[in-house]
Predicted model as a PDB file, atoms N, CA, C, CB and O in Angstrom, pLDDT in the B-factor column:
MODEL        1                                                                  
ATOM      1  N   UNK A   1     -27.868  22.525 -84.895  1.00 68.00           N  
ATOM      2  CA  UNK A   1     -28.731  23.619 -84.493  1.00 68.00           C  
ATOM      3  C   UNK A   1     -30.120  23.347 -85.085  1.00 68.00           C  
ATOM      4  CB  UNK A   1     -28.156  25.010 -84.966  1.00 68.00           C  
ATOM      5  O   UNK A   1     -30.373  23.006 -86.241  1.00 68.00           O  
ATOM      6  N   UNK A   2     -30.795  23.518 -84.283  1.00 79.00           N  
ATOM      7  CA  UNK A   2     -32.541  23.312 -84.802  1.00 79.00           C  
ATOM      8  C   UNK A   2     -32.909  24.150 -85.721  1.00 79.00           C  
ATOM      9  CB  UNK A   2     -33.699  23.566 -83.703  1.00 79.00           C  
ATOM     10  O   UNK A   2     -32.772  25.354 -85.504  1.00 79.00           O  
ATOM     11  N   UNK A   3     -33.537  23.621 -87.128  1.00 84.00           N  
ATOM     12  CA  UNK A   3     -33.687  24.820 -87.980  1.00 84.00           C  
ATOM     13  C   UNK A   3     -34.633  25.760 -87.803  1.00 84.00           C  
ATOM     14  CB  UNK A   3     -33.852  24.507 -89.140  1.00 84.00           C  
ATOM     15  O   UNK A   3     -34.716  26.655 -88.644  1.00 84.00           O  
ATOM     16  N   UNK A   4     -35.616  25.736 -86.559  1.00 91.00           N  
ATOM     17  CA  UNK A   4     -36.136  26.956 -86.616  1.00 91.00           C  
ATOM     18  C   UNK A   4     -34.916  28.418 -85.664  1.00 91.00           C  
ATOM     19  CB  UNK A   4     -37.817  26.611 -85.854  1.00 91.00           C  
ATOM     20  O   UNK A   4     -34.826  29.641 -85.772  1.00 91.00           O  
ATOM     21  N   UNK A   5     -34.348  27.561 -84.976  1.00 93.00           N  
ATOM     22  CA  UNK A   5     -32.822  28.650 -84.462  1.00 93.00           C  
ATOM     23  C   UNK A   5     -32.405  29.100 -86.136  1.00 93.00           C  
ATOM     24  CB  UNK A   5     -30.984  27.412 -83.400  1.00 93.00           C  
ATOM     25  O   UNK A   5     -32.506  30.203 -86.673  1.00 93.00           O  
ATOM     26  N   UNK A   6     -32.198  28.556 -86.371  1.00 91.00           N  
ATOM     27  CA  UNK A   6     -31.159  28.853 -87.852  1.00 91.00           C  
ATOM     28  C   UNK A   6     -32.548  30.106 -89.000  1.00 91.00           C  
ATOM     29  CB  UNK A   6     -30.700  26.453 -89.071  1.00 91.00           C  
ATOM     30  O   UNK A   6     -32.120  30.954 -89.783  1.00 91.00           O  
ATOM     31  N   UNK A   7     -33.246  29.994 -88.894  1.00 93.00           N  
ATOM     32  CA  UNK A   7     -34.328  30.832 -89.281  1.00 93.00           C  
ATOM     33  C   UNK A   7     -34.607  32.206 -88.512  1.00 93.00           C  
ATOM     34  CB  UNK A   7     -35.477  30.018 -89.188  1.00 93.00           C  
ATOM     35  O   UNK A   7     -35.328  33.091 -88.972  1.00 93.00           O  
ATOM     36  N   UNK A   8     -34.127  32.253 -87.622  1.00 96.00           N  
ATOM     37  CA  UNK A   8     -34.674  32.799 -86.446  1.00 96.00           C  
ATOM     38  C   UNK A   8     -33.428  34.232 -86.428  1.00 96.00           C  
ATOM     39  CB  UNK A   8     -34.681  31.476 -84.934  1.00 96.00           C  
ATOM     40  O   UNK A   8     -33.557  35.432 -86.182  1.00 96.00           O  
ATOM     41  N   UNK A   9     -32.138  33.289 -86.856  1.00 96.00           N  
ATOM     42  CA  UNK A   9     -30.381  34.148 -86.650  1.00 96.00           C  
ATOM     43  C   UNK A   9     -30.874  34.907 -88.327  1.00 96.00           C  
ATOM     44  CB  UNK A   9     -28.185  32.567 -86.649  1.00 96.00           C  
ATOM     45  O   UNK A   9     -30.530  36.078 -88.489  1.00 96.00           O  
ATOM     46  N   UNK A  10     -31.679  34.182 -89.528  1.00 95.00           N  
ATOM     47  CA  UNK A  10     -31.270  34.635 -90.651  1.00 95.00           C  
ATOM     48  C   UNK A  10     -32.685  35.759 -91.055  1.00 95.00           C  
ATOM     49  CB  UNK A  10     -30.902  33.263 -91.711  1.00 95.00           C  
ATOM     50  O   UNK A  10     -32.676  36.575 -91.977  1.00 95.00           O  
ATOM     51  N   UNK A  11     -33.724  35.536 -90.174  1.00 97.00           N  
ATOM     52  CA  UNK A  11     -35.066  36.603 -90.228  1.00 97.00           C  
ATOM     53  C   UNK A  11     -33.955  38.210 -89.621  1.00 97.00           C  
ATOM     54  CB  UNK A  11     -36.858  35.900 -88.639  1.00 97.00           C  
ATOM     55  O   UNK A  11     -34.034  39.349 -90.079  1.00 97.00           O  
ATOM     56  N   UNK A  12     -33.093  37.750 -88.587  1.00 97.00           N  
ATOM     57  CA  UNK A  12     -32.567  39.123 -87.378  1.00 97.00           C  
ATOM     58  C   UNK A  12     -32.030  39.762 -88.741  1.00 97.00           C  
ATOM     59  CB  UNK A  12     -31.017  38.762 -85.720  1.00 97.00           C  
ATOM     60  O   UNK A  12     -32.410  40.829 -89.224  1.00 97.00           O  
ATOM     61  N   UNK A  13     -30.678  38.540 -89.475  1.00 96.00           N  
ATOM     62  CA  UNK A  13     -29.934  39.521 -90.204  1.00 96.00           C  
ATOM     63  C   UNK A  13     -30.495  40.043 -91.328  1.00 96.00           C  
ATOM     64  CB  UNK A  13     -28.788  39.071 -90.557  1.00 96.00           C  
ATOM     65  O   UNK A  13     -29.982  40.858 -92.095  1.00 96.00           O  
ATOM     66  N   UNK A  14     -31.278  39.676 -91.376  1.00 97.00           N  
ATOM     67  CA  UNK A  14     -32.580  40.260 -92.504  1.00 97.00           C  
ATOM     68  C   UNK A  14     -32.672  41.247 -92.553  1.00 97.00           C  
ATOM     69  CB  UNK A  14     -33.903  40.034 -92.400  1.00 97.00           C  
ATOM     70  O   UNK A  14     -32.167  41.879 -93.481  1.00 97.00           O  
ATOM     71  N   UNK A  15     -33.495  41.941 -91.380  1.00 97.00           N  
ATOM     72  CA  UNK A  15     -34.008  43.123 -90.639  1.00 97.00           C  
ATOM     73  C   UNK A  15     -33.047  43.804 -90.556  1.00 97.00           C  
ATOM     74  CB  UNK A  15     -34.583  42.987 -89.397  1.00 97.00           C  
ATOM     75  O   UNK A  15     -33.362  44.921 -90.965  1.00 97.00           O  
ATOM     76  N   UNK A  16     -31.707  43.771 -90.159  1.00 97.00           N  
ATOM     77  CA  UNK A  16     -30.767  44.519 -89.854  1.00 97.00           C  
ATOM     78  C   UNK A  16     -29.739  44.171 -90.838  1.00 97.00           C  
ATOM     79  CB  UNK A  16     -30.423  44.411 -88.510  1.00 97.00           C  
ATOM     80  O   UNK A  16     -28.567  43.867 -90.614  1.00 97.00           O  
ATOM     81  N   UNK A  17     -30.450  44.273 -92.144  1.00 97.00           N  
ATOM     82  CA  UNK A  17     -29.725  44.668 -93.335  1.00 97.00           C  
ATOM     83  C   UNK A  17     -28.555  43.819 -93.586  1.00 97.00           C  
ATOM     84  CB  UNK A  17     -29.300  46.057 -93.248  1.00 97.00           C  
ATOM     85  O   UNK A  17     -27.887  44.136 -94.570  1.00 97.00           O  
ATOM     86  N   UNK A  18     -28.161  42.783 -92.885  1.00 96.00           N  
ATOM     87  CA  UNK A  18     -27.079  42.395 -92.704  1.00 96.00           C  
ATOM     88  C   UNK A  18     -26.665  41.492 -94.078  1.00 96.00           C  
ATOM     89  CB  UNK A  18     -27.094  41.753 -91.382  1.00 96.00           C  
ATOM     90  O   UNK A  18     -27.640  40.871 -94.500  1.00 96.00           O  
ATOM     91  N   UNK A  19     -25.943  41.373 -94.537  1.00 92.00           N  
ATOM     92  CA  UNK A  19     -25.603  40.228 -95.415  1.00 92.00           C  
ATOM     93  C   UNK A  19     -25.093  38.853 -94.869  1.00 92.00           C  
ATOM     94  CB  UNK A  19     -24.620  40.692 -96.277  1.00 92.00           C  
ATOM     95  O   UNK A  19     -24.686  38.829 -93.708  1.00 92.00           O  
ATOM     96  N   UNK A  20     -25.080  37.657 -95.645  1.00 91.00           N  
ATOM     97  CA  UNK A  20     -25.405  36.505 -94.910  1.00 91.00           C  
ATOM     98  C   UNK A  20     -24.817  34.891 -95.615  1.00 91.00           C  
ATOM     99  CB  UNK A  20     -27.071  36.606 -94.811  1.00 91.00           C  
ATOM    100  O   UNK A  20     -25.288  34.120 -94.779  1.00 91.00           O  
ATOM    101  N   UNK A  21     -24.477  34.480 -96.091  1.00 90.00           N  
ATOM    102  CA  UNK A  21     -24.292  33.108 -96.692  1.00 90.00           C  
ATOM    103  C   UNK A  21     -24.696  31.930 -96.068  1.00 90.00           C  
ATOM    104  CB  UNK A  21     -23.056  32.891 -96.922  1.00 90.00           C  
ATOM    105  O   UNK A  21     -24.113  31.546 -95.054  1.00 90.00           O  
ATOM    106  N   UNK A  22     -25.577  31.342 -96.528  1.00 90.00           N  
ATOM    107  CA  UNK A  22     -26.144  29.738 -95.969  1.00 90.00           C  
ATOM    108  C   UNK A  22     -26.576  28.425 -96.444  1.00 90.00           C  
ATOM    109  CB  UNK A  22     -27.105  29.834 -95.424  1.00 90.00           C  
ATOM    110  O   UNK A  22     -27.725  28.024 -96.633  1.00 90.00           O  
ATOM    111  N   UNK A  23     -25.862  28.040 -96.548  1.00 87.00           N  
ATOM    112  CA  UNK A  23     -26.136  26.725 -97.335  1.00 87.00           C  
ATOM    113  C   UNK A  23     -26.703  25.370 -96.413  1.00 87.00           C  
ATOM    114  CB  UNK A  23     -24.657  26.305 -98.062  1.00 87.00           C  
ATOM    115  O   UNK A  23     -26.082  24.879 -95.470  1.00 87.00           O  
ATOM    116  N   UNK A  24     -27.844  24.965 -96.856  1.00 85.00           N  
ATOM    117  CA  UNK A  24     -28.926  24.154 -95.977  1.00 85.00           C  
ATOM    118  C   UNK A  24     -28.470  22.837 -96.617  1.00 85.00           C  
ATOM    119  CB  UNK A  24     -30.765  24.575 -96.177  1.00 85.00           C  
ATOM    120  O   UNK A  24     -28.205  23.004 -97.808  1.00 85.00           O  
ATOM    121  N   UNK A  25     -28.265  21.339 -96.107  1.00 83.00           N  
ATOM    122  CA  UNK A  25     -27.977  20.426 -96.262  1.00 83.00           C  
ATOM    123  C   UNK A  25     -29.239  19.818 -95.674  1.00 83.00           C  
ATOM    124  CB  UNK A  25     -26.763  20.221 -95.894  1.00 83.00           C  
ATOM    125  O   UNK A  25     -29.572  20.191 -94.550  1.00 83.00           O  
ATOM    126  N   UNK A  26     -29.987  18.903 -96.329  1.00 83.00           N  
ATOM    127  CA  UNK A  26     -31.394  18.383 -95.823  1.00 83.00           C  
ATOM    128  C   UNK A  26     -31.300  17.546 -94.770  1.00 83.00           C  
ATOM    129  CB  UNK A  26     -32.173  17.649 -96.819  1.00 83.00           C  
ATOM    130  O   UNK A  26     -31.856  17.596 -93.673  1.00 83.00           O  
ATOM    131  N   UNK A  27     -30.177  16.407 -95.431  1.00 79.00           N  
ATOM    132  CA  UNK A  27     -30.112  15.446 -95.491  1.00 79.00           C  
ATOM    133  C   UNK A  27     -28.580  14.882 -94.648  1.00 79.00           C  
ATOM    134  CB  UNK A  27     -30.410  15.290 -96.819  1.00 79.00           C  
ATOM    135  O   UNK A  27     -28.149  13.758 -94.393  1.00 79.00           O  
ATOM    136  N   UNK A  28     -28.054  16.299 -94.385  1.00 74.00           N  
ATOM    137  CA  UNK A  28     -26.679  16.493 -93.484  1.00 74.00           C  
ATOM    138  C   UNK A  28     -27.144  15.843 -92.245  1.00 74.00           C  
ATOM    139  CB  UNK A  28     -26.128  18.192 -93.175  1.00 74.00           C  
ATOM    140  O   UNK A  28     -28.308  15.728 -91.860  1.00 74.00           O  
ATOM    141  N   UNK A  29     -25.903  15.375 -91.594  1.00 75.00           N  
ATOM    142  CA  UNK A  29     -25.682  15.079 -90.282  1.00 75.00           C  
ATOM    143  C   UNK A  29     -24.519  15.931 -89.835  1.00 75.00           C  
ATOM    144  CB  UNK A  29     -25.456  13.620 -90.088  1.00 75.00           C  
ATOM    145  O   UNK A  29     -24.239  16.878 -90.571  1.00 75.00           O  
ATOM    146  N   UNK A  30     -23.759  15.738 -88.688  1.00 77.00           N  
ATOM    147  CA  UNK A  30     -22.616  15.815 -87.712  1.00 77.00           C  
ATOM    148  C   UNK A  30     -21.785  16.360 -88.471  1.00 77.00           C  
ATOM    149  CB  UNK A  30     -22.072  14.586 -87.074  1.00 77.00           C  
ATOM    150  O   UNK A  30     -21.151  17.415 -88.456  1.00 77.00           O  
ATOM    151  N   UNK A  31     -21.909  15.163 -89.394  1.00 77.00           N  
ATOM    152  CA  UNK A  31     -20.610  14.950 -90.017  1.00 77.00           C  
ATOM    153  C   UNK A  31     -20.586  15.540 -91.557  1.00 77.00           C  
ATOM    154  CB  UNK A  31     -20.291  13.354 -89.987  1.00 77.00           C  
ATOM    155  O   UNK A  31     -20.167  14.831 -92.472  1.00 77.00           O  
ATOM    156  N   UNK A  32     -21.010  16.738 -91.764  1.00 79.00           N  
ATOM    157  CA  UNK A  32     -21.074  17.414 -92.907  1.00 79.00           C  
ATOM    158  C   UNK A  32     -20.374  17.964 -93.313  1.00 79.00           C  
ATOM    159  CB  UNK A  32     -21.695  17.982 -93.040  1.00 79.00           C  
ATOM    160  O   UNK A  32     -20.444  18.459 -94.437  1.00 79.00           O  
ATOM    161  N   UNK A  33     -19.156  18.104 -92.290  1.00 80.00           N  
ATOM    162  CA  UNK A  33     -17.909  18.902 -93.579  1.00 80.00           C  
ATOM    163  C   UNK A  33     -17.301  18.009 -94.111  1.00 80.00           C  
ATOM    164  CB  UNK A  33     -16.612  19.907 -93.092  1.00 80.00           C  
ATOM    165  O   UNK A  33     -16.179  18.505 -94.218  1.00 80.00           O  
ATOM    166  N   UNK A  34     -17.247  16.905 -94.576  1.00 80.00           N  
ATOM    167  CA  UNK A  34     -16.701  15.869 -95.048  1.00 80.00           C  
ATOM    168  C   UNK A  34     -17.249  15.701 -96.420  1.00 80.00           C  
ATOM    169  CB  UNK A  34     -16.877  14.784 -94.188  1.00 80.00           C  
ATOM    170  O   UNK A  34     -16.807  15.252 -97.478  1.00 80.00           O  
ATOM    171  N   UNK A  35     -18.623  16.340 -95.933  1.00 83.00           N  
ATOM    172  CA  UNK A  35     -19.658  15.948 -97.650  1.00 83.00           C  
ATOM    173  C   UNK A  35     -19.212  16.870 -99.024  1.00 83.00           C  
ATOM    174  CB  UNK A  35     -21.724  16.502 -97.427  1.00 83.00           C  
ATOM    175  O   UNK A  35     -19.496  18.053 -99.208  1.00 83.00           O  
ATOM    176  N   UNK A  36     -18.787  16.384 -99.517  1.00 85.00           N  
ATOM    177  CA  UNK A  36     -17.726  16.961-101.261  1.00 85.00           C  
ATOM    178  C   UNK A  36     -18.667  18.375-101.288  1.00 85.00           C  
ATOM    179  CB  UNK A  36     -18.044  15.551-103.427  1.00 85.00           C  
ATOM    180  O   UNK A  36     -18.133  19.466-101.093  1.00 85.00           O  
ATOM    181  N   UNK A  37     -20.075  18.248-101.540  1.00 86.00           N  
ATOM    182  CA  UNK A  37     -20.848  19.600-102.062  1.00 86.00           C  
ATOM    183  C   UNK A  37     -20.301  20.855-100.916  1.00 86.00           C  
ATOM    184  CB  UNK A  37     -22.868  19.339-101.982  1.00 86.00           C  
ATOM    185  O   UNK A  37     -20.094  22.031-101.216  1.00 86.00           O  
ATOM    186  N   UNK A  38     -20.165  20.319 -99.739  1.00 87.00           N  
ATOM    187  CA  UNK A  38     -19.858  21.332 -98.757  1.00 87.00           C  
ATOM    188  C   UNK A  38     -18.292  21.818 -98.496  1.00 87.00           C  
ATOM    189  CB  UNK A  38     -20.407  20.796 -97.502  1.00 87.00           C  
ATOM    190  O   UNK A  38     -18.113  22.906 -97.949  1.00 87.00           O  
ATOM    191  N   UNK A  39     -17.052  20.924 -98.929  1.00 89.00           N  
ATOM    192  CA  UNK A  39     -15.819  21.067 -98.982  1.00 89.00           C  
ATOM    193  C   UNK A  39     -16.172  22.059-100.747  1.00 89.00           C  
ATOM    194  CB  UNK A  39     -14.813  19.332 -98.800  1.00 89.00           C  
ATOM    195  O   UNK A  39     -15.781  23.226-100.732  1.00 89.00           O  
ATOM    196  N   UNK A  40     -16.581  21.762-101.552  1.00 90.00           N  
ATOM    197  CA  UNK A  40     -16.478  22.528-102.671  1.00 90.00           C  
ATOM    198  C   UNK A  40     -17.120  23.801-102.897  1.00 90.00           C  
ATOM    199  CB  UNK A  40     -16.803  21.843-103.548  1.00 90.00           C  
ATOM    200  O   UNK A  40     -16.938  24.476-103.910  1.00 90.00           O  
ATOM    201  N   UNK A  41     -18.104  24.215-101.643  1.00 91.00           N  
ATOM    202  CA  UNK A  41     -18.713  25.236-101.782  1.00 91.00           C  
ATOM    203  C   UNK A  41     -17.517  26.484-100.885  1.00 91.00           C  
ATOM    204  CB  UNK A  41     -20.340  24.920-101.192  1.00 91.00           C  
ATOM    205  O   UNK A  41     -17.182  27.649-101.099  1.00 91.00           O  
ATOM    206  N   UNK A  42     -17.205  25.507 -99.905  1.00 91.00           N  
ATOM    207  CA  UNK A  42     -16.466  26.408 -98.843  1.00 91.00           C  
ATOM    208  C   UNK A  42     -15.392  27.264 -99.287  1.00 91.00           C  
ATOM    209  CB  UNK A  42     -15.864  25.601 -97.805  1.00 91.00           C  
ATOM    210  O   UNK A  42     -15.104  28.409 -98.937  1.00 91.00           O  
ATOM    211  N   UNK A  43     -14.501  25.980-100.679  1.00 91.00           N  
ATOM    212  CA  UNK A  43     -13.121  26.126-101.382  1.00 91.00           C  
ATOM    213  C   UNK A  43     -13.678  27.466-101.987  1.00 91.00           C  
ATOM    214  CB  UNK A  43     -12.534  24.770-102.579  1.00 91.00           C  
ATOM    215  O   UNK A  43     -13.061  28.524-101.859  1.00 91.00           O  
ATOM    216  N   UNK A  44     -14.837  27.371-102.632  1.00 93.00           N  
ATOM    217  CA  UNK A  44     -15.501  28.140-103.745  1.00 93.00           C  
ATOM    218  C   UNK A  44     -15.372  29.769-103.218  1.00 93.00           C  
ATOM    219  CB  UNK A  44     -17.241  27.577-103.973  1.00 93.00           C  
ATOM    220  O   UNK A  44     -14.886  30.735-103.806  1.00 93.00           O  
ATOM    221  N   UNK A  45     -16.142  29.648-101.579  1.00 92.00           N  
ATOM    222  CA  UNK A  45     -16.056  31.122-100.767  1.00 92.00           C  
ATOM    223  C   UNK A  45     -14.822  31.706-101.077  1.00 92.00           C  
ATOM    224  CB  UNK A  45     -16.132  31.043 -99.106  1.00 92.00           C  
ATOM    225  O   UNK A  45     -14.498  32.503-101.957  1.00 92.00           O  
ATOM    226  N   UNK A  46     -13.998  30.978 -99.898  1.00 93.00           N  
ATOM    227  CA  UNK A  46     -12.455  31.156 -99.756  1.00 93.00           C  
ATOM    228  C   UNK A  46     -11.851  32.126-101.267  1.00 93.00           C  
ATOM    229  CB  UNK A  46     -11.669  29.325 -99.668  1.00 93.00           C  
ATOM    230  O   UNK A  46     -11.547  33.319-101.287  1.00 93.00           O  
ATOM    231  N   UNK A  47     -11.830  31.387-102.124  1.00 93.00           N  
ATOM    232  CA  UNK A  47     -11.284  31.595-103.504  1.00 93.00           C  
ATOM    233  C   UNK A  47     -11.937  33.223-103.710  1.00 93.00           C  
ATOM    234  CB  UNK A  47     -11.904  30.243-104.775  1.00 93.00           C  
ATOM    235  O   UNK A  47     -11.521  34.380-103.766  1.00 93.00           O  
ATOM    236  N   UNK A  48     -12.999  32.607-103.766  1.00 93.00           N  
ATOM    237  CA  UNK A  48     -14.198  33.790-104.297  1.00 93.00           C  
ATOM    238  C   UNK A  48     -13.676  35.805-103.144  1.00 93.00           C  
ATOM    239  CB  UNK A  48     -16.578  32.729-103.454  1.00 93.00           C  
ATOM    240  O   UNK A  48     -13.353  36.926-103.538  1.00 93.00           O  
ATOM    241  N   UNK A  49     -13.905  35.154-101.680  1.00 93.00           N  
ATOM    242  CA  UNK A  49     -13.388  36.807-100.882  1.00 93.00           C  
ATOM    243  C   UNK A  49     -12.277  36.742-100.359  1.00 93.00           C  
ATOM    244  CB  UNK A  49     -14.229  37.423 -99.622  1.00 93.00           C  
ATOM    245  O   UNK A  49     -12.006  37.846 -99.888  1.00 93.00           O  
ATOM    246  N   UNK A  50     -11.232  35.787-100.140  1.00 94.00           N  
ATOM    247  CA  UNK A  50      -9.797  35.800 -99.845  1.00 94.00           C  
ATOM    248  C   UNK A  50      -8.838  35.815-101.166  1.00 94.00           C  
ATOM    249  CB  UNK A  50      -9.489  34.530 -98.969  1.00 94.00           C  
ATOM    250  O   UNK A  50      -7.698  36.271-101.076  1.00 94.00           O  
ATOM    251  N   UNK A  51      -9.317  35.326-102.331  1.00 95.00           N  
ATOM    252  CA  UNK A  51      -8.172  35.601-103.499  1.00 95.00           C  
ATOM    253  C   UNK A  51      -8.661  36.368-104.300  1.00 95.00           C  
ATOM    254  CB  UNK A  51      -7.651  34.476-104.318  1.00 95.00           C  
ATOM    255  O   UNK A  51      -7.819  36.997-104.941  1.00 95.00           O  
ATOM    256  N   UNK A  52     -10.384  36.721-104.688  1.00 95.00           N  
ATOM    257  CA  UNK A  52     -10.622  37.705-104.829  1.00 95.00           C  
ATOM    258  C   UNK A  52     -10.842  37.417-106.513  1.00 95.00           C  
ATOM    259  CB  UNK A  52      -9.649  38.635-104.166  1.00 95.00           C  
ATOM    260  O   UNK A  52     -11.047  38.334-107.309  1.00 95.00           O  
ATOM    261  N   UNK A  53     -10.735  35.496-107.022  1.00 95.00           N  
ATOM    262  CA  UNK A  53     -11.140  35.218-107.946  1.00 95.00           C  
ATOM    263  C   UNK A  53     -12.882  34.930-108.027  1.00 95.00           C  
ATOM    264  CB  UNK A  53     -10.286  34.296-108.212  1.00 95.00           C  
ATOM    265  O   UNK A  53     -13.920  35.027-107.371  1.00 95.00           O  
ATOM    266  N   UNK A  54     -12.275  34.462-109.489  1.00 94.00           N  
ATOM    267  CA  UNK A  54     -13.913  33.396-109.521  1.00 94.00           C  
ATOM    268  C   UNK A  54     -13.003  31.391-109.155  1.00 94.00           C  
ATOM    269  CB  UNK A  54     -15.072  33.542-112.217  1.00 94.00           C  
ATOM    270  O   UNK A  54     -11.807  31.158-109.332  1.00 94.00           O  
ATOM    271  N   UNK A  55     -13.757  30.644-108.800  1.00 92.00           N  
ATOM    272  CA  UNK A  55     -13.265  29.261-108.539  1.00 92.00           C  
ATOM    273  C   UNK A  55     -13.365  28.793-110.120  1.00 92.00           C  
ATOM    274  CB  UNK A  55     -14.277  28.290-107.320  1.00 92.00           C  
ATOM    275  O   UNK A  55     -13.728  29.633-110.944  1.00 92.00           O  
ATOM    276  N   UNK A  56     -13.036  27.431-110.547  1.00 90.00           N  
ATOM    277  CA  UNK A  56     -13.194  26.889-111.725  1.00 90.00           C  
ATOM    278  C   UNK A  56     -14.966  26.538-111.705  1.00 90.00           C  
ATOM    279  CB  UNK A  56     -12.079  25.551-111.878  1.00 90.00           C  
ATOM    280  O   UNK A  56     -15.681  26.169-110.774  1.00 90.00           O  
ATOM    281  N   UNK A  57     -15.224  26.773-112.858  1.00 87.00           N  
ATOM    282  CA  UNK A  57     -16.750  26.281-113.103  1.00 87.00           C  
ATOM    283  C   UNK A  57     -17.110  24.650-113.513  1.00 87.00           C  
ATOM    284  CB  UNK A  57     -17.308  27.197-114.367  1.00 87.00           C  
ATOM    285  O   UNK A  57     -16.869  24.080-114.577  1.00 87.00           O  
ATOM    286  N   UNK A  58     -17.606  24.246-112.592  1.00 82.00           N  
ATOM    287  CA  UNK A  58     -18.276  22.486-113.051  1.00 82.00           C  
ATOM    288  C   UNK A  58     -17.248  21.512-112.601  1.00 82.00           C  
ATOM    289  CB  UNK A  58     -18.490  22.112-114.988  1.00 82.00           C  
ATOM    290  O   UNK A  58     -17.017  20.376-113.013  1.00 82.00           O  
ATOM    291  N   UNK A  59     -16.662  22.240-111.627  1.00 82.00           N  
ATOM    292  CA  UNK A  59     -15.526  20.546-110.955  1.00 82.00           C  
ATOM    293  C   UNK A  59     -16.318  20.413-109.861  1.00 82.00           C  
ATOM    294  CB  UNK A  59     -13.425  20.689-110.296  1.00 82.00           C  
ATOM    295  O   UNK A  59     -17.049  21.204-109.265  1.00 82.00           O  
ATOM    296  N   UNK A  60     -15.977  19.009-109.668  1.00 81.00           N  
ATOM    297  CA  UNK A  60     -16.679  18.052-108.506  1.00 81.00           C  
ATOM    298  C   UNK A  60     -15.837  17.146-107.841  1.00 81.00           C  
ATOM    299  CB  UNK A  60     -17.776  17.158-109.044  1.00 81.00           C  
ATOM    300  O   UNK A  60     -14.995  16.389-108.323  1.00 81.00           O  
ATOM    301  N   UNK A  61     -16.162  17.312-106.714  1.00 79.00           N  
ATOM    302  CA  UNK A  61     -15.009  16.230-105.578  1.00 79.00           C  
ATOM    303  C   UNK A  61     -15.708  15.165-105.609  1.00 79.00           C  
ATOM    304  CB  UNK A  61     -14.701  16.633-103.759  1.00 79.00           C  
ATOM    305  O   UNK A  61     -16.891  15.305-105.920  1.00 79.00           O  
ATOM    306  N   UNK A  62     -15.408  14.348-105.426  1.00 76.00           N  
ATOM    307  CA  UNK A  62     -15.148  12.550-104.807  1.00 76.00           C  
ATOM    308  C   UNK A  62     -14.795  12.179-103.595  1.00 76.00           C  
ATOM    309  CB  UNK A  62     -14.055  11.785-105.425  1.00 76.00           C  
ATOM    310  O   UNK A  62     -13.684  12.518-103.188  1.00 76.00           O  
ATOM    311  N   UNK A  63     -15.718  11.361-102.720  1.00 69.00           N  
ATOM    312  CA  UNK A  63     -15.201  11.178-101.416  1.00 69.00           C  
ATOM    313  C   UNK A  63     -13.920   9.992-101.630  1.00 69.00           C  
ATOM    314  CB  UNK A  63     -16.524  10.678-100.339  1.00 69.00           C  
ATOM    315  O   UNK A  63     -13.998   9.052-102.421  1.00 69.00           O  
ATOM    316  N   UNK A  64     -12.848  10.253-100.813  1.00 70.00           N  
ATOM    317  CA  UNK A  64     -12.202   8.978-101.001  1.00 70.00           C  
ATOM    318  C   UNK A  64     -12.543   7.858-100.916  1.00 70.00           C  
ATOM    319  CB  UNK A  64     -11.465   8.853-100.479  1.00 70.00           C  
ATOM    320  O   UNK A  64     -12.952   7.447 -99.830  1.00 70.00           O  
ATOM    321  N   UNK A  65     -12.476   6.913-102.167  1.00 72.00           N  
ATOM    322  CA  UNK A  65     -12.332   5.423-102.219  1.00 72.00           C  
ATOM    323  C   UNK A  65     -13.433   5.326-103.190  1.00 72.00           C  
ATOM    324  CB  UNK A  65     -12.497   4.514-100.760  1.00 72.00           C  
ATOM    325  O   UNK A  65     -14.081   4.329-103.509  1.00 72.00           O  
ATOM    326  N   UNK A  66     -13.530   6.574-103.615  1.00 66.00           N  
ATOM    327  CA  UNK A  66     -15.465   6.282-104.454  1.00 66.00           C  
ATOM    328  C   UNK A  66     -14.837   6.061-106.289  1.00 66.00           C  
ATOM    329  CB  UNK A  66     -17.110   8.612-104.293  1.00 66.00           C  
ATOM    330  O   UNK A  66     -15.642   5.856-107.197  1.00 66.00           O  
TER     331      UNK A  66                                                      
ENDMDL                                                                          
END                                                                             
């Protein structure tokens, strides 16, 4: 998505009070759910409003083979 679209969805929910989560990858491609920061942020959500914890503080993934 072109980031001025992506600016454009997060100015609306702005205005209309909405709450929002977004995490900008600069340097992302296609293929960004694969990238550790983005599998560990997602785990982090999940944990955080489906179990209703906090996640562990300061762990870090590894892509396989690294």
């Amino acid at each position: 998505m072109p980031p001025a679209l992506t600016l454009q969805v997060v100015e609306a929910l702005t205005k209309a009070n909405r709450d929002y989560d977004l995490i900008v990858l600069p340097s992302g491609n296609h293929g960004f759910m694969s990238d550790p920061y983005f599998i560990r942020r997602s785990w982090d959500y999940f944990v955080r409003h489906l179990a209703g914890k906090e996640p562990p503080a300061d762990y870090s993934l590894t892509p396989p083979g690294s």
